[in-house]
C-alpha positions as CSV (number, residue, x, y, z in Angstrom):
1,X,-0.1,28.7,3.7
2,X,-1.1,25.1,4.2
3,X,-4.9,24.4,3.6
4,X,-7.4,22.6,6.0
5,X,-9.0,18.8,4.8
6,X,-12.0,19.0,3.2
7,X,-15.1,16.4,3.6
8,X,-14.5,13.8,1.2
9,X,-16.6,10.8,2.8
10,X,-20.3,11.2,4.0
11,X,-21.6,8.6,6.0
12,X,-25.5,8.6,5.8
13,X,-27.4,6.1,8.2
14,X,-31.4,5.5,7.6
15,X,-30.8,8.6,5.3
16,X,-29.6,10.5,8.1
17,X,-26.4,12.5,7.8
18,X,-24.6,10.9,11.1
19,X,-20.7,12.0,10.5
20,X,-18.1,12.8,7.5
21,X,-14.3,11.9,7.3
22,X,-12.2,14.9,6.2
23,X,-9.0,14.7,4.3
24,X,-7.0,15.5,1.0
25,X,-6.6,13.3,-2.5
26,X,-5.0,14.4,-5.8
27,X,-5.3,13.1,-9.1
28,X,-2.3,13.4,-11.4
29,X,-1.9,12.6,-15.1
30,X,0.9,10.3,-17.0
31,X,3.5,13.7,-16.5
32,X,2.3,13.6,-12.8
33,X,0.5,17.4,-13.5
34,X,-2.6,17.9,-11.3
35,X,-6.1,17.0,-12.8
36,X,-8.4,16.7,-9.2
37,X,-7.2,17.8,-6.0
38,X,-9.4,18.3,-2.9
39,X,-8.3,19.6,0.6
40,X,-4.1,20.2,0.8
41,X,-2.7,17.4,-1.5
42,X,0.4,20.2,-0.9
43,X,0.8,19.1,2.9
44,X,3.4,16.1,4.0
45,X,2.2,12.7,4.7
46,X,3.7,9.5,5.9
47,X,3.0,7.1,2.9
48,X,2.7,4.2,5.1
49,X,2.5,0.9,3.1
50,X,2.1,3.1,-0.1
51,X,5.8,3.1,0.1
52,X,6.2,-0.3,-0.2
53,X,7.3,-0.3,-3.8
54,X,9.7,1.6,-3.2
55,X,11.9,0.3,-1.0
56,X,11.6,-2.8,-3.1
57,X,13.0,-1.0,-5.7
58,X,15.9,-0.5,-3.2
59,X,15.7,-3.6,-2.4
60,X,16.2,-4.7,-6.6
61,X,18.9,-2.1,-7.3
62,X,20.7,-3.3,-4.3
63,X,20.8,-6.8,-5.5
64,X,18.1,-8.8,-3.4
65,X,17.2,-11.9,-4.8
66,X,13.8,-11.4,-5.3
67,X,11.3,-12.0,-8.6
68,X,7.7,-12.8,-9.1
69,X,5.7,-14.3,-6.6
70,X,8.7,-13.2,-4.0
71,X,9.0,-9.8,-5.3
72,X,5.2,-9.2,-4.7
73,X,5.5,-10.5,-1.4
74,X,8.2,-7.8,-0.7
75,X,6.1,-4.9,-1.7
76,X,3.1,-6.5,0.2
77,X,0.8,-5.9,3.7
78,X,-0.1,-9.5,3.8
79,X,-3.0,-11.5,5.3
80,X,-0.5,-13.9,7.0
81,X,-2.1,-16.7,5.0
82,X,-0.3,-20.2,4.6
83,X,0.5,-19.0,1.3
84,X,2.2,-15.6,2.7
85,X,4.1,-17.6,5.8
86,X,5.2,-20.5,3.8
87,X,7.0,-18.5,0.9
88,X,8.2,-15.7,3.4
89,X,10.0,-18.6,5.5
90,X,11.8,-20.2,2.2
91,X,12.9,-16.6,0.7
92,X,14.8,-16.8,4.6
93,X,16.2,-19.8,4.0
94,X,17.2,-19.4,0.8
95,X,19.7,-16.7,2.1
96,X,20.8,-18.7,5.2
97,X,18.5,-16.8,7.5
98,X,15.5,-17.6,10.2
99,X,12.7,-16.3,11.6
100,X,14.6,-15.0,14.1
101,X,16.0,-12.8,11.9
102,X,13.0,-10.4,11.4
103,X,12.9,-7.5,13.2
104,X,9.3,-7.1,12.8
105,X,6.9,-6.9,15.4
106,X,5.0,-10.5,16.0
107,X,1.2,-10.7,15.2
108,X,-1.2,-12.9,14.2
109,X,-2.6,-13.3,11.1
110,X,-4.5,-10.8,9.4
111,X,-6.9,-13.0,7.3
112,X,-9.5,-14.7,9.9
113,X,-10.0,-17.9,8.8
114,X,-5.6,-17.9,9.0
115,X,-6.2,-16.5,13.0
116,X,-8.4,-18.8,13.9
117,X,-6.4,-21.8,12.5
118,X,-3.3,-20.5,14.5
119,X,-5.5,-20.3,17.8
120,X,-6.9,-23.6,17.8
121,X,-3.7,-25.2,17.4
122,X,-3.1,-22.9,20.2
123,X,-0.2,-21.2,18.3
124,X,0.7,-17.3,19.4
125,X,1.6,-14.3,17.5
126,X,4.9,-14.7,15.5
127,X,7.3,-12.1,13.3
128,X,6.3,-13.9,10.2
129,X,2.3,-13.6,10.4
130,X,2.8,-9.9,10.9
131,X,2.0,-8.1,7.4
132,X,5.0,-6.6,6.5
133,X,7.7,-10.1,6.8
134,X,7.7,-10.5,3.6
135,X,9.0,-6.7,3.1
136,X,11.5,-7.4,6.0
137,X,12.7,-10.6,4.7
138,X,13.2,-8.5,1.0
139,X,15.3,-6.4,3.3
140,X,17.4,-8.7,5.1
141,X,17.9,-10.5,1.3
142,X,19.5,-7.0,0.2
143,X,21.8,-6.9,2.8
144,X,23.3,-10.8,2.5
145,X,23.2,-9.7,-1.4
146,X,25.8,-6.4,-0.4
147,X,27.1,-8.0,2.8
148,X,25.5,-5.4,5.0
149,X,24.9,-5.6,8.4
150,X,21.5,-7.6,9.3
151,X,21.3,-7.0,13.0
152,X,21.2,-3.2,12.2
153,X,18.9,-3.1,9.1
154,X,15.9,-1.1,10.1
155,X,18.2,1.8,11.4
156,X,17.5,5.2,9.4
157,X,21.2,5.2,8.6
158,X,21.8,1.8,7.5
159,X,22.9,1.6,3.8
160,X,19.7,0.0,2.6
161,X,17.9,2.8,4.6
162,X,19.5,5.6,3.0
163,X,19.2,3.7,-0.6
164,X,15.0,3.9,-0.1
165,X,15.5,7.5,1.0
166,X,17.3,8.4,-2.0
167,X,14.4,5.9,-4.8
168,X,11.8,8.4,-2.8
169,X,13.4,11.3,-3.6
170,X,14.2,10.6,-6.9
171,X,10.6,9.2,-7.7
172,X,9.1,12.0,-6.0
173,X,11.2,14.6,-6.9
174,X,11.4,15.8,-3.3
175,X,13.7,15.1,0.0
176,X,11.7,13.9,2.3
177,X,10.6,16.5,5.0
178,X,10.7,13.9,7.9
179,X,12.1,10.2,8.8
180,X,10.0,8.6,11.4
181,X,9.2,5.0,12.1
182,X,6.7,3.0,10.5
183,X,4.1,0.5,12.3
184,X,6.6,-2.4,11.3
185,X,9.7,-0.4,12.6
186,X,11.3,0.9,9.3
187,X,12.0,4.1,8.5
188,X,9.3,6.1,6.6
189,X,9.8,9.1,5.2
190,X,7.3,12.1,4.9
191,X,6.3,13.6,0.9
192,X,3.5,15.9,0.1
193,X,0.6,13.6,-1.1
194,X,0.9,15.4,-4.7
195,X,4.5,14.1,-4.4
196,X,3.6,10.4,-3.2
197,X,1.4,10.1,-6.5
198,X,4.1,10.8,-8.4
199,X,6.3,8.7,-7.4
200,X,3.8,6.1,-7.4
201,X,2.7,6.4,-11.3
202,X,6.5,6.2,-12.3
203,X,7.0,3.4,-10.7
204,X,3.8,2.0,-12.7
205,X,4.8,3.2,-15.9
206,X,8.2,2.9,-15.7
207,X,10.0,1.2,-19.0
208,X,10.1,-2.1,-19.7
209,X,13.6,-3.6,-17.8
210,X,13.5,-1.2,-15.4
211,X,13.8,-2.1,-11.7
212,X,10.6,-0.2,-11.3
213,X,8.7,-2.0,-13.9
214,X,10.0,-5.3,-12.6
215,X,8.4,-4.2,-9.5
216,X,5.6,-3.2,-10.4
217,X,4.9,-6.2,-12.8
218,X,5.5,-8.5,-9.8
219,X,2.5,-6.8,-7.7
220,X,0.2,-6.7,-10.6
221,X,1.3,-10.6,-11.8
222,X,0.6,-11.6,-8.3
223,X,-2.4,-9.6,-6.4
224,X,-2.7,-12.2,-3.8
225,X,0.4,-12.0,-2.8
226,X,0.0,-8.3,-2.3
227,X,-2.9,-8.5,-0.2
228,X,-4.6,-11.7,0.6
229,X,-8.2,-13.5,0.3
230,X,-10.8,-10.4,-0.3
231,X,-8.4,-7.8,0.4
232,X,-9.0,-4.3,-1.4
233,X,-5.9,-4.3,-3.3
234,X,-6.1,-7.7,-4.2
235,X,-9.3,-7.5,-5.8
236,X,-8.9,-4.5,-7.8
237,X,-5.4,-5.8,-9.6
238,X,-7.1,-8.5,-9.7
239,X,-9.9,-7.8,-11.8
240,X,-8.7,-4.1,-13.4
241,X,-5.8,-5.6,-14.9
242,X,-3.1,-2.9,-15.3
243,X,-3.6,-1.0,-12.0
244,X,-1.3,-0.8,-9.8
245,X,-2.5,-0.5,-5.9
246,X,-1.2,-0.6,-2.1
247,X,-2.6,0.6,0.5
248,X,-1.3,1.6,4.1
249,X,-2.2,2.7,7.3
250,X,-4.0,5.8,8.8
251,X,-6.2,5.9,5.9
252,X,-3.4,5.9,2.7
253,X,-4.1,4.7,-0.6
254,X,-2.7,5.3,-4.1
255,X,-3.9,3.3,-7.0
256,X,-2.3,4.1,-10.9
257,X,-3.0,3.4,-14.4
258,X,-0.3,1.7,-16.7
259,X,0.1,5.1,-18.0
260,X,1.2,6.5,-15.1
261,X,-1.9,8.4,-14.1
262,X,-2.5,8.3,-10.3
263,X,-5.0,8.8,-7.3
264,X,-3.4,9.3,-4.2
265,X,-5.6,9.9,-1.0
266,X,-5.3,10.7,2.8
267,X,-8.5,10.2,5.6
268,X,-7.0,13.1,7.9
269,X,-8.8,11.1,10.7
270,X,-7.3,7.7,9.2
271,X,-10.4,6.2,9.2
272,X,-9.9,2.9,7.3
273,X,-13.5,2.6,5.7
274,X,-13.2,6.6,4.3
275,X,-10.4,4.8,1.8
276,X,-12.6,3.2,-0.7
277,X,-14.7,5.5,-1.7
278,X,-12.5,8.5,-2.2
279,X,-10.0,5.9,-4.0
280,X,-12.6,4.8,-6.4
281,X,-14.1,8.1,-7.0
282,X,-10.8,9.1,-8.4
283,X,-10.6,6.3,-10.0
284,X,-13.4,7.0,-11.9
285,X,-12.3,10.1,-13.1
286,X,-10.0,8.6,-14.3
287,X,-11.9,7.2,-16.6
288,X,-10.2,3.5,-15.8
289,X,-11.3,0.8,-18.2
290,X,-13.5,-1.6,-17.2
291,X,-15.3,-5.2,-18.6
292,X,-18.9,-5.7,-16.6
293,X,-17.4,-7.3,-13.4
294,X,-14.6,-4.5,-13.6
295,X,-17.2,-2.3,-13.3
296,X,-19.1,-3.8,-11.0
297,X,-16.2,-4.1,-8.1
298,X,-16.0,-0.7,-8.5
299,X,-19.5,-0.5,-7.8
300,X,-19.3,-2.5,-4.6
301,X,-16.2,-1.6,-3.4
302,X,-17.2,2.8,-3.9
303,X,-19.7,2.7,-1.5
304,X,-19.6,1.2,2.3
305,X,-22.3,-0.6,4.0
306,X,-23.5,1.3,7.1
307,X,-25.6,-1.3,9.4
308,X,-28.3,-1.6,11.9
309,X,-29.2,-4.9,13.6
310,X,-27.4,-6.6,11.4
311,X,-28.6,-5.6,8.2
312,X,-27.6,-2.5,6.0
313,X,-29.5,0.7,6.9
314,X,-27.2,3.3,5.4
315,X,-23.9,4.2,3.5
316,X,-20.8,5.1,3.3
317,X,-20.1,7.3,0.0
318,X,-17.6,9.9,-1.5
319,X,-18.8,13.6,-1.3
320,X,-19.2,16.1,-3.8
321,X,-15.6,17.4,-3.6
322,X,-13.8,14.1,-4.9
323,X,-16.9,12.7,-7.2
């Protein structure tokens, strides 16, 4: 019998109790074994971005020609950031494709200052500002590699498609219990939470020369790829070096140590600010090693700024059942 979320986020304003978000994390040791749950880690999610290192590892074993700085971009949600668009357009062109090409949805830039410089040149939303082109153009590089159709790459039966279905079962130990369609319009595939951090800390602690590890290594060798300028994921693999984090919609997030240990969480509400706190309380027990300013973005980023008029008046903070 499936259990209901629990409150895992309170959200005080001038010391006032105003409203909680309600959902499930787990925390999992290097043999994946439960150390923390709250609310129904048991219960299938869609990982959303989470996933994203996985199907570059489908993207590796299939033979993409991806490393580094590229790789990273492949596993990313990006900011759409000059530094995102330009190497998203050349990792195109290096396998004789376009723009065009992309089957993601267009959008503008994610990072503001990127938005705004798009706008006043009076550009529009295009395929590659949207987060996930880097992940798509990792995709389409997989198929030129195995000479696989591109027009038909996002359907759940393509070849690369089934290859990501099969890296998440084998990571989570578990067939996925759904295939639905993420934001982006690739398949996603539905775990239990428990299972999703799993799969996530193997792909951190993975051996050396594995395709896993080479993943991995990419994202953590290159945070801003990952994310962009300020972004969550970016910051912490930035300054906790190690960790291994990504995001994703509807209030998903897994972080995971180099040995394999893992916090996985779920807003049920997807409430994006709810993330944080309940990622970072896990973190912490954890017991993640910190220097002073590794401690101190934990600090900032555990607790969210409610305001008033401008200014802070109250918080946004883990509750009792994940700290």
């Amino acid at each position: 019998m499936s259990r209901p979320p629990v409150e895992l986020v309170h959200v005080l304003r001038s010391g006032f109790h105003e409203c909680s978000h309600y959902g499930s994390m787990v925390v999992t040791g290097p043999d994946g074994a439960i150390l923390h749950e709250a609310g129904d880690p048991s219960a299938a999610v869609l990982p959303r971005s989470s996933n994203k290192p996985f199907q570059a590892v489908a993207m590796l074993q299939a033979g993409a020609d991806l490393a580094g700085a590229d790789l990273a971009l492949a596993s990313a949600s990006h900011s759409g950031e000059s530094m995102h668009v330009t190497r998203v357009l050349a990792m195109l062109e290096r396998a004789g494709l376009t723009e065009d090409d992309l089957q993601c949805p267009p959008a503008l830039p994610m990072e503001e200052q990127a938005k705004r410089a798009v706008l006043a040149e009076g550009g529009e939303p295009r395929r590659v500002y949207m987060n996930c082109s880097g992940k798509h153009a990792g995709m389409l590089l997989a198929c030129v590699a195995q000479g696989w159709d591109t027009a038909t790459y996002l359907d759940p039966e393509h070849p690369l498609q089934r290859s990501v279905r099969a890296v998440v079962a084998r990571l989570a130990d578990e067939e996925p219990s759904a295939v639905c369609i993420d934001g982006c319009g690739a398949p996603l595939f539905a775990i239990p939470l428990t299972a999703l951090a799993r799969a996530f800390g193997r792909v951190n602690a993975a051996a050396p020369g594995t395709v896993e590890q080479t993943v991995a290594s990419a994202m953590r060798n290159n945070p801003e790829m990952v994310g962009g300028t300020g972004r969550e994921d970016t910051r912490l693999m930035a300054g906790l070096p190690g960790l291994l984090v990504k995001g994703g919609a509807e209030g998903v997030h897994c972080a995971s140590l180099p040995d394999g240990s893992t916090v996985a969480v779920k807003i049920a509400d997807g409430g994006d600010r709810a993330r944080m706190p309940v990622l970072v309380a896990g973190l912490r027990r954890l017991e993640v090693p910190t220097d002073e300013a590794g401690a101190a973005l934990l600090d900032e980023l555990g607790t969210g700024v409610v305001l008033g008029g401008g200014r802070p008046v109250g918080t946004v903070q883990a509750a009792p059942a994940v700290r």
